[in-house]
C-alpha positions in Angstrom: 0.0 0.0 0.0 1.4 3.2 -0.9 1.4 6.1 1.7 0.3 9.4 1.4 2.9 12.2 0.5 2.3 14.4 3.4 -0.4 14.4 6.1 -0.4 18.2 6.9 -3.1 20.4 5.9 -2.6 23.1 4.0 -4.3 26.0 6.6 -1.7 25.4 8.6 1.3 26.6 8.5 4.6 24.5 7.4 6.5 23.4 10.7 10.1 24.4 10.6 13.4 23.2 12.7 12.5 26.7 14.8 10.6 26.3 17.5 10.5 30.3 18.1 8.8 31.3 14.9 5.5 31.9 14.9 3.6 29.1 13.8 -0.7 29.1 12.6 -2.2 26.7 14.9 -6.2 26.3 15.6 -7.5 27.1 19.3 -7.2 23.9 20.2 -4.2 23.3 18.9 -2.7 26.0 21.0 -4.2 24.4 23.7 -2.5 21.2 23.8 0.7 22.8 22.2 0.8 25.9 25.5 -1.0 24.5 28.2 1.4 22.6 31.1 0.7 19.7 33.1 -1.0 16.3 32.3 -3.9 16.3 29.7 -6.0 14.4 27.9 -7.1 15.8 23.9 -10.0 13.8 22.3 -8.8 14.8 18.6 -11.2 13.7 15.7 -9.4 12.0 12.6 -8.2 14.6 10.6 -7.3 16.8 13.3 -3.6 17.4 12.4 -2.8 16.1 16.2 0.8 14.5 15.2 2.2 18.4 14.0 0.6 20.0 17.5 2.1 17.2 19.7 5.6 16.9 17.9 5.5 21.1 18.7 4.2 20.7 22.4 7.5 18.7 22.6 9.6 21.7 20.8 7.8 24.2 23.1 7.6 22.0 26.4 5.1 24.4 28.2 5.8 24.6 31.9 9.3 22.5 31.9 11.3 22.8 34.7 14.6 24.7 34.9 16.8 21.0 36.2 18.0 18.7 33.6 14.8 16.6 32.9 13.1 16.0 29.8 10.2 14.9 28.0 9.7 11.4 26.4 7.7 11.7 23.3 6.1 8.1 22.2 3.8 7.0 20.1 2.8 3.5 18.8 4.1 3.8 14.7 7.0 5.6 14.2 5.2 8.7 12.2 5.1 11.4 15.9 9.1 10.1 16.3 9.4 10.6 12.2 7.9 14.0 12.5 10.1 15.2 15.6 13.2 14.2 14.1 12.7 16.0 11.0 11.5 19.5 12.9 14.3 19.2 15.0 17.1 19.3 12.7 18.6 22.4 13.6 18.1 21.7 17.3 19.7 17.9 18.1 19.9 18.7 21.7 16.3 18.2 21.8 16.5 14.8 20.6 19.5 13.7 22.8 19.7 12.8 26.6 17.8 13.6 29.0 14.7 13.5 25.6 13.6 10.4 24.5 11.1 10.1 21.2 10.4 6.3 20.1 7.7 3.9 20.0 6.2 2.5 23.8 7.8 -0.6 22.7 11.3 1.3 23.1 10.4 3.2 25.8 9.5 0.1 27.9 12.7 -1.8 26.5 15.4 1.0 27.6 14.0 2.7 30.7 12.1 -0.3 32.3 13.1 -3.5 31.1 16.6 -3.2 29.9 17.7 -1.4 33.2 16.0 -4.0 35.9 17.1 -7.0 33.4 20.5 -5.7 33.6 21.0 -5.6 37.3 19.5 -9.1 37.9 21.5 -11.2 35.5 24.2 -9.5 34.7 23.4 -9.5 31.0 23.0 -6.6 28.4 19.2 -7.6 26.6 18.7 -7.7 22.8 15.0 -7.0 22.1 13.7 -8.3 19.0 10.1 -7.5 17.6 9.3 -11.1 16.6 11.5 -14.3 16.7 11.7 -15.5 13.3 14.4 -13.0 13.0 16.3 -14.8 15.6 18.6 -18.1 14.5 17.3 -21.2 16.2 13.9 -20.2 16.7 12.5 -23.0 14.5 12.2 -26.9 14.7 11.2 -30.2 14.0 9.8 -32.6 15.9 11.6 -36.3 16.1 9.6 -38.8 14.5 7.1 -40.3 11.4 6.2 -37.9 9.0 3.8 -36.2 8.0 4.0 -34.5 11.8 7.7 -34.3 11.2 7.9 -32.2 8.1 6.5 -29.3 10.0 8.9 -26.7 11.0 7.3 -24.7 14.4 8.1 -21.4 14.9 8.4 -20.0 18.4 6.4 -16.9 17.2 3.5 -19.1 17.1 3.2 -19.9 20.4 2.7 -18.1 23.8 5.0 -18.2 26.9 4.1 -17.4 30.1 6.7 -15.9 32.2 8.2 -19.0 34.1 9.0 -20.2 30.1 5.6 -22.4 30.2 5.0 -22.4 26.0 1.1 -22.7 24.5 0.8 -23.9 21.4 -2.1 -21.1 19.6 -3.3 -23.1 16.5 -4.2 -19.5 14.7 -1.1 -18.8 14.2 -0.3 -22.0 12.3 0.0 -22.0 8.4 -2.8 -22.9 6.6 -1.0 -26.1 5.2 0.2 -26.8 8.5 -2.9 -27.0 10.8 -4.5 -30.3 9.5 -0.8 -31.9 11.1 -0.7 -30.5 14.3 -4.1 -31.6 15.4 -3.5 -33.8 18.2 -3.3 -33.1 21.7 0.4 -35.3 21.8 1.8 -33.8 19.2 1.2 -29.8 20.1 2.4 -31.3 24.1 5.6 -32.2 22.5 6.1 -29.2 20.5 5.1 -26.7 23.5 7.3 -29.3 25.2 10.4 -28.3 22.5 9.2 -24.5 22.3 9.8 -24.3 26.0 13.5 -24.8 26.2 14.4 -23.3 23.0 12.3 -20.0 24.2 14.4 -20.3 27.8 17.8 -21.0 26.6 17.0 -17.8 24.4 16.0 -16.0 27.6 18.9 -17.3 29.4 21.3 -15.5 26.8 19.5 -11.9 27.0 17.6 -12.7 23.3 13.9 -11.1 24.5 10.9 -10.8 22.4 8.5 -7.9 22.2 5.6 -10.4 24.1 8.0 -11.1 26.9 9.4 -7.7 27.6 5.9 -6.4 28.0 5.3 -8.9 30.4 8.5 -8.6 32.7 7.7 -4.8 32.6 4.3 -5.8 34.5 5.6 -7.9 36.7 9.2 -5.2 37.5 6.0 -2.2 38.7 4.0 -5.3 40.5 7.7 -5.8 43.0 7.1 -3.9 46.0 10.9 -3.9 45.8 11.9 -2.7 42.4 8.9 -0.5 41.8 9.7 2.4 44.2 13.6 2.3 42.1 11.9 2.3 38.8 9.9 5.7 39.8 13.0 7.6 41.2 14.7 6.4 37.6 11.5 7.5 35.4 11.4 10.6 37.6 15.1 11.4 37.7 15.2 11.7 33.5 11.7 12.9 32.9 9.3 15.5 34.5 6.8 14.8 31.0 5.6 11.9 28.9 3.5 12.5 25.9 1.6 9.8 24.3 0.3 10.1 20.3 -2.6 7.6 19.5 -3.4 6.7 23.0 -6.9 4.1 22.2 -4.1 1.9 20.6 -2.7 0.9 23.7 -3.2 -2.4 25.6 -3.7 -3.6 29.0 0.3 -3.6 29.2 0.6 0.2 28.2 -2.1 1.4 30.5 -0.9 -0.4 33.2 2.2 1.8 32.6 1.0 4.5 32.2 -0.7 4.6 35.1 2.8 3.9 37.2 4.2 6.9 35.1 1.1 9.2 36.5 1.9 7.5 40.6 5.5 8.6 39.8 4.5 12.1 39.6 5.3 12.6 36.2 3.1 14.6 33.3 1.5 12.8 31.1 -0.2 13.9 28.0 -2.5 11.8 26.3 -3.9 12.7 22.5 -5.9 10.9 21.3 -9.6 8.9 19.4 -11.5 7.0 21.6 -13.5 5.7 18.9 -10.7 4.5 17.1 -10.0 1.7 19.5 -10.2 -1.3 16.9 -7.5 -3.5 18.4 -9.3 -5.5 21.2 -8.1 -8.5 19.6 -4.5 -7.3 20.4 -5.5 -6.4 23.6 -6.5 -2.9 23.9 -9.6 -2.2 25.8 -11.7 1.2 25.2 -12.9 1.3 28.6 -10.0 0.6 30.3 -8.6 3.5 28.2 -11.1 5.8 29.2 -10.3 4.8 32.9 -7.0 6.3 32.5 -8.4 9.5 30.9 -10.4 10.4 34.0 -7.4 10.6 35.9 -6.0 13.3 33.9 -7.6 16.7 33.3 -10.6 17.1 30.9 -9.1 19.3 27.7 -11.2 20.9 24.7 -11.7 18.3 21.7 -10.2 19.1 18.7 -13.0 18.9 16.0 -11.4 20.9 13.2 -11.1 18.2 10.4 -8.6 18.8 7.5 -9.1 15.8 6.0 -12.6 15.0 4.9 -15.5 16.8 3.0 -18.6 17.9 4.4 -20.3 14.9 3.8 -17.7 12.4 4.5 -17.7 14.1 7.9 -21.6 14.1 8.6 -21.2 9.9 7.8 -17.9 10.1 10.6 -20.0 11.6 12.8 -23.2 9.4 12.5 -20.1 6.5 13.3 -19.7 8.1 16.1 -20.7 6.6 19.4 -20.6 9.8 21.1 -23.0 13.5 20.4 -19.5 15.1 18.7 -19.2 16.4 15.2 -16.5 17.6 13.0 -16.0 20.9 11.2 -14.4 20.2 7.7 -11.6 22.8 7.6 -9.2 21.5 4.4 -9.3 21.8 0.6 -12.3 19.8 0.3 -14.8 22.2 2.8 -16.5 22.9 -0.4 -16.8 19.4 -2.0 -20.6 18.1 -1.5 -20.2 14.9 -3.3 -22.7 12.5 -1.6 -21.9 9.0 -0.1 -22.2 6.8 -2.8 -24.4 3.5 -1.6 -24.1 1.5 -5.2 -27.1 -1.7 -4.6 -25.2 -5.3 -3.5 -23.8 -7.8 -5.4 -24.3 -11.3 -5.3 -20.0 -11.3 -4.2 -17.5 -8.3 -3.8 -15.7 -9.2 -6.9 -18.5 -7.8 -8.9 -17.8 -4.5 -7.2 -14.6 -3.7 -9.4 -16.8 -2.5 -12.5 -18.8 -0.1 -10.3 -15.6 1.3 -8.2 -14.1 2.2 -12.1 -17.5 3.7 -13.1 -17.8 5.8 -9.5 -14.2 7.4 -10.1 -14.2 8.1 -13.9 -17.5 9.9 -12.8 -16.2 12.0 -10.4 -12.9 13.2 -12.2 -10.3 10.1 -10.2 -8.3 7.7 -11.3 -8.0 3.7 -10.0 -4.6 4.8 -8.1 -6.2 7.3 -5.7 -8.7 4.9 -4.5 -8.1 2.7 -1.5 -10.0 -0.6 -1.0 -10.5 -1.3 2.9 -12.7 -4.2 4.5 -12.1 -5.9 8.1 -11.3 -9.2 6.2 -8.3 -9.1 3.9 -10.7 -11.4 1.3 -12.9 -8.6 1.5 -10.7 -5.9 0.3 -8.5 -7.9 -1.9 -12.0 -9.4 -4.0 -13.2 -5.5 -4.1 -10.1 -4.3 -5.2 -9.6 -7.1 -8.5 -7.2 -8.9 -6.7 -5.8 -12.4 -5.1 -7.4 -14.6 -3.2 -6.3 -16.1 0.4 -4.7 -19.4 -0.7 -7.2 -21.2 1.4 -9.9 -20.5 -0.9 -8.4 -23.4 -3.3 -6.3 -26.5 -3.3 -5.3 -26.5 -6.7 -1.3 -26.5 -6.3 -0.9 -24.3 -9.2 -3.2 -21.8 -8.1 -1.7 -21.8 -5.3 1.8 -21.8 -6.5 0.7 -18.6 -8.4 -1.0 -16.5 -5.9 2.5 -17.2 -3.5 4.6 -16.5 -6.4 3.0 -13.2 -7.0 2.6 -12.2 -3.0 6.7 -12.8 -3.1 7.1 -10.7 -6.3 4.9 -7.6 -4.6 7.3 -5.9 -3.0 5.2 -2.5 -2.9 2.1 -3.9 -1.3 2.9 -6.6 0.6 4.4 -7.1 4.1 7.7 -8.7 4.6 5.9 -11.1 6.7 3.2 -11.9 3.8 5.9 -12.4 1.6 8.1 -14.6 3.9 4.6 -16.7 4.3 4.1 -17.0 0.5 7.9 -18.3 0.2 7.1 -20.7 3.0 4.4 -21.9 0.8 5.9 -22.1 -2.2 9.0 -24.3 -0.6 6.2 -26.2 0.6 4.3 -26.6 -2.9 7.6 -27.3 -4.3 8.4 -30.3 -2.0 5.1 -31.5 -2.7 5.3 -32.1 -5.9 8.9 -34.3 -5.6 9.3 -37.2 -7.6 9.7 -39.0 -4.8 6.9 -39.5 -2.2 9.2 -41.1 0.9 11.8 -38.1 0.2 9.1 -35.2 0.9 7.8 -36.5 3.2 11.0 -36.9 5.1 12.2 -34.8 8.0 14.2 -31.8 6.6 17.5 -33.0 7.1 17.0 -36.4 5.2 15.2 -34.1 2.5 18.0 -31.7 2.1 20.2 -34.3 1.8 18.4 -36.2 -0.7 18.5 -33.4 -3.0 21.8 -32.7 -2.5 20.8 -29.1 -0.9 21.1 -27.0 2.3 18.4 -25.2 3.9 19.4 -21.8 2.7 19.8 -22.9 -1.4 16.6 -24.8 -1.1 15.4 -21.2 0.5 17.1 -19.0 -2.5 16.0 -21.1 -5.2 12.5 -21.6 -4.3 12.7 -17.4 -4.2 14.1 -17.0 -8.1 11.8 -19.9 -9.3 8.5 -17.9 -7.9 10.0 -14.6 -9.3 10.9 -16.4 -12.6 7.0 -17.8 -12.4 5.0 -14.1 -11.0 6.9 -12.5 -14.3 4.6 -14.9 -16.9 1.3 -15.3 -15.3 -0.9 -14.4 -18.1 -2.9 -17.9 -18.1 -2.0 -21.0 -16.1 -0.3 -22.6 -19.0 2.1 -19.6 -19.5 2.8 -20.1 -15.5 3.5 -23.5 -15.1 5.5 -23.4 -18.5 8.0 -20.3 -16.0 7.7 -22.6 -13.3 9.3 -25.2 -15.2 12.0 -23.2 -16.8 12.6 -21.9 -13.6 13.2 -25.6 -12.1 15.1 -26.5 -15.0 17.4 -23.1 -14.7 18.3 -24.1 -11.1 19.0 -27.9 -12.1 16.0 -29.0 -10.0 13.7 -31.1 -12.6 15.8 -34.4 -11.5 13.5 -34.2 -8.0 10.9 -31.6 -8.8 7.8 -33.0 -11.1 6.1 -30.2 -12.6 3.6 -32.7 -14.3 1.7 -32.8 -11.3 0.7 -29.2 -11.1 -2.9 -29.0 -12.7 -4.3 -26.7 -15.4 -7.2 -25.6 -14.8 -10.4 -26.4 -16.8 -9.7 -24.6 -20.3 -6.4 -23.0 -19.6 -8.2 -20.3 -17.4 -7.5 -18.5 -13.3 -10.6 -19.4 -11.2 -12.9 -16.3 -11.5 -12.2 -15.0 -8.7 -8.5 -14.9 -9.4 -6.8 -11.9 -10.9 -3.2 -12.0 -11.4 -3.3 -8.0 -11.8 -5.3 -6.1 -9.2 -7.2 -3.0 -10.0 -7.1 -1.3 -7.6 -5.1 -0.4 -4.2 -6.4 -3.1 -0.9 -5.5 -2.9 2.8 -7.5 -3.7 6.1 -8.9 -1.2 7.6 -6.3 -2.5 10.6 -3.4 -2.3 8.6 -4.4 1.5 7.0 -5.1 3.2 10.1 -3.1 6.3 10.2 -3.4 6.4 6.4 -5.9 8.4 3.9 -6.7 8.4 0.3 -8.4 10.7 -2.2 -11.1 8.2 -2.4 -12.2 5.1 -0.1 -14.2 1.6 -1.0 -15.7 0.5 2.4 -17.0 -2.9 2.1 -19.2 -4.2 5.0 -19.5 -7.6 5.1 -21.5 -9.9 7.3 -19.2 -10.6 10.5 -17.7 -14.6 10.6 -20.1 -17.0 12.4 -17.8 -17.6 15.2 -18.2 -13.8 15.9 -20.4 -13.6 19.0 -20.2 -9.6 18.8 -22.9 -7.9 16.6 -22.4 -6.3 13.9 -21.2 -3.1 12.9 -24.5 -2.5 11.2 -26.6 -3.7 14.1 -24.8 -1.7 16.6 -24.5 1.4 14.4 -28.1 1.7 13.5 -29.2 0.7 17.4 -26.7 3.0 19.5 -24.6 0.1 20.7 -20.4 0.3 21.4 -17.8 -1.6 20.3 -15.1 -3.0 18.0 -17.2 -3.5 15.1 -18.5 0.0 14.7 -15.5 1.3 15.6 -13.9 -0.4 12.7 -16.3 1.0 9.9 -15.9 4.6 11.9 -12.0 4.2 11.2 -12.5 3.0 7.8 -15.0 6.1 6.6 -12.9 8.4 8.2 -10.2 7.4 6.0 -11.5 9.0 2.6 -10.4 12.8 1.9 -13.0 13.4 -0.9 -14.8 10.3 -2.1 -16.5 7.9 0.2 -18.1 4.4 -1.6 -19.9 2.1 0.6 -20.2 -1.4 -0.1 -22.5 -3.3 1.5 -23.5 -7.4 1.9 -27.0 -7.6 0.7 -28.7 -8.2 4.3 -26.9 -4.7 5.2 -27.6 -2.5 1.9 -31.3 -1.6 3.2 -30.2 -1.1 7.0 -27.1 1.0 5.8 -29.3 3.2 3.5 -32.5 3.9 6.6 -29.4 5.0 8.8 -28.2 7.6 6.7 -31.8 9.1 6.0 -32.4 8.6 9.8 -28.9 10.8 10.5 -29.5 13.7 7.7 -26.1 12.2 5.6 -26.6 12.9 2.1 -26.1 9.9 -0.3 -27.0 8.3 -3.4 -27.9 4.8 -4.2 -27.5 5.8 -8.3 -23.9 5.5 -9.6 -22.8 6.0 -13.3 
């Protein structure tokens, strides 16, 4: 997904390296930039919060005169980002005793790393997940096919004595229908214990487990009180950026900051709390915002049109509204509520016909959905692999993930070369040799982990280049496997055409348009957004967006869609599952939000 050049609106005046100049701020802006002490700003999206927090921490109202300074943290890098580049002419700001970073690094190098330190003597090396780690995976001992899994420690949980718990969500799809006995995940968690405490033992600490020993350091009645003196000795402020992303963890922390005496500023959406599934608890959130003084919101949006903002509003769990401030205060296109489809994938054709309407083109939309499916059918694109089990469907949809390089993740693409390693081995000449355990495999093809690795890579890259029709694929799959020297183990005949040489329909190699979850794009906006609402999975025992949307109810699920609307600067295209489409379209009457059901 491509970013957005700049997130500054243009009322407000570029931010240079000088904090003395005078700068064009709103009221409210002022307020959180000026006022001293602890705070708490609700800002609405849009609101242009990151530029007044990253100059609150140029200005630092009320500092005192001793050598303490003010942390600045935030949970994605952009608040650090922005500091750093307004700073410029000004580095003492951004050296000791001032910290800017993500809570992650904050809790690593003033709580953890410290308290680690003194106890065992050894300096800690923090790592975000432990596949980047050597010796994080394994094998376990025995008949295949259980023995041709390789485990990861980053799919299981540890509890802080080293006790490991298998989660079965975080296997591979290929993987799950292996590990589905209650023997064989004992013996793994068994495996993933000692691996994860010999780790430990040698200072190698994962994000999970440094959260949890910073718990447990502000639980001991012992090192607690020390930790406050530290914190209190380096800081006298701590200001927060995105605050409703934070978890049980965070708060917890943030709390101990506020019984240590220090500021702490807080800015700010409630009603963007959409990661209760990571942990992060609205309520719990707003607990910690009535310790702190009650601040003016900042409602001035600089994103959105006037219409996009009355739909952001009628989101809203709360009475608030915006004020559209920015370039498109005078745009009064209405939401567009095109009528269902029998599946997403029929949305493309009415997404092109909406933007060649309205003057855009397909790159400044933005296709967003809770479910990656979702987005990616909406947006003309892939489908999850577990939608088919024809190998070289499969085979192509990882090749192409690998080759994507602007849209996808390192971790999607590290997934998709897992699966075409896997796809590969299934299709050996030799039955007894892939299903071997890995070392007997590499050996019987005369490889090492690493080439099997590297090849696998050039063969899908050498495959995502030709992908016109299946035939034209597997044809670059098998030069590919030739090119490496590979067809003497590697049988490409097994890898099936599909019926009259064409992708399943809801397969296309070439996306139309741009796709993210509306998880993944938070922080983000686009000229124009595709919000697809789709019915919630059967397992979900929350209702509905819709449901609690159009009935006044709270939580994750409207909260979601609130986020996602409040993405679009000028164009907003809701799309909705049949059963919704009625629902959707009585709301907006019921909430005075202009729209139209007719579309081009």
């Amino acid at each position: 997904m491509s970013t957005i050049p700049s997130r500054r609106h243009p009322e407000v005046t570029a931010l240079t390296e000088t904090p003395s100049m005078n700068l064009t701020f709103t009221v409210t802006q002022k307020y959180l930039i000026e006022t001293p002490g602890s705070l708490f700003i609700d800002a609405c999206p849009g609101a242009g919060k990151t530029e007044a927090v990253v100059q609150r921490y140029i200005e630092r109202p009320g500092a005192p005169s001793s050598r303490r300074g003010v942390a600045l943290l935030s949970f994605t890098r952009a608040a650090a980002d922005e500091a750093k580049s307004r700073c410029v002419g000004h580095p003492d700001l951004m050296e000791c005793p001032n910290f800017t970073g993500t809570i992650d690094s904050f809790i690593n190098r003033f709580i953890v790393g410290p308290v680690f330190v003194n106890q065992t003597g050894v300096v800690p090396t923090f790592k975000d997940r432990w596949e980047a780690v050597h010796g994080t995976s394994f094998t376990l001992n025995g008949r295949p096919p259980l023995s041709v899994v390789r485990f990861q420690l980053d799919w299981f949980s540890f509890e802080i004595g080293g006790a490991a718990r298998l989660r079965p969500e975080k296997l591979p799809y290929n993987a799950r229908f292996l590990v589905n006995s209650t023997d064989a995940m004992q013996r793994a968690e068994q495996v993933a214990s000692a691996r994860w405490q010999k780790l430990i033992s040698t200072g190698i600490i994962d994000c999970a487990h440094a959260r949890a020993l910073a718990v447990s350091y502000l639980d001991d009645p012992v090192i607690a009180p020390q930790l406050k003196t530290l914190l209190r000795n380096r800081f006298f402020e701590v200001i927060v950026d995105e605050v409703q992303d934070s978890n049980v963890h965070d708060l917890r922390i943030f709390h101990f900051l506020l019984d240590a005496d220090l500021d702490l500023v807080l800015v700010g959406d409630l009603d963007q709390a959409i990661y209760g599934f990571r942990g992060s608890s609205a309520d719990a959130t707003a607990a910690l915002v009535q310790r702190l003084p009650k601040s003016p919101r900042m409602t001035d949006n600089w994103r959105s049109s006037p219409n996009i903002c009355k739909l952001v509003d009628s989101l809203r769990s709360g009475e608030e509204s915006d004020t559209p401030r920015g370039k498109w205060r005078d745009i009064l296109t209405p939401i567009y509520l095109p009528p269902s489809q029998r599946n997403f994938e029929e949305h493309v054709e009415t997404i092109d016909r909406i933007l060649a309407h309205e003057g855009l083109s397909p790159s400044d939309v933005v296709c967003l959905a809770h479910a990656g499916r979702v987005a990616r059918a909406c947006a003309g694109a892939i489908i999850d692999r577990a939608e088919t089990t024809n190998r070289l469907v499969q085979l192509a949809q990882a090749s192409l993930t690998v080759a994507d390089e602007s849209e996808r993740t390192d971790r999607q693409r590290v997934e998709a070369l897992r699966l075409v390693q896997h796809l590969l081995r299934d299709v050996s000449c030799d039955q007894a040799t892939k299903e071997a355990p890995d070392a007997v495999f590499y050996e019987a093809i005369g490889l090492i982990e690493r080439q099997f690795r590297d090849g696998s890579l050039r063969i899908a890259l050498h495959g995502a280049a030709n992908i016109t029709t299946p035939s034209s694929f597997k044809e670059s799959i098998k030069q590919g496997v030739s090119a490496m020297g590979w067809d003497s183990w590697v049988d490409t005949g097994k890898l099936r055409i599909p019926t009259g040489d064409r992708w399943p329909p809801s397969f296309r190699p070439v996306q139309r348009f741009k796709w993210a979850t509306v998880h993944g794009y938070k922080g983000l906006q686009a000229p124009a957004i595709a919000l697809a609402i789709s019915k919630p999975p059967r397992s979900s025992v929350e209702p509905s967006g819709v449901e609690l949307w159009h009935d006044g109810g709270h939580g994750d699920s409207r909260r979601t869609l609130y986020v996602g609307a409040s993405r679009a600067e000028r164009l907003l295209v809701l799309l909705t599952d049949a059963s919704y489409h009625q629902i959707v379209q009585d709301i907006l009457v019921r909430d005075g939000v202009p729209f139209t059901t007719d579309f081009p």
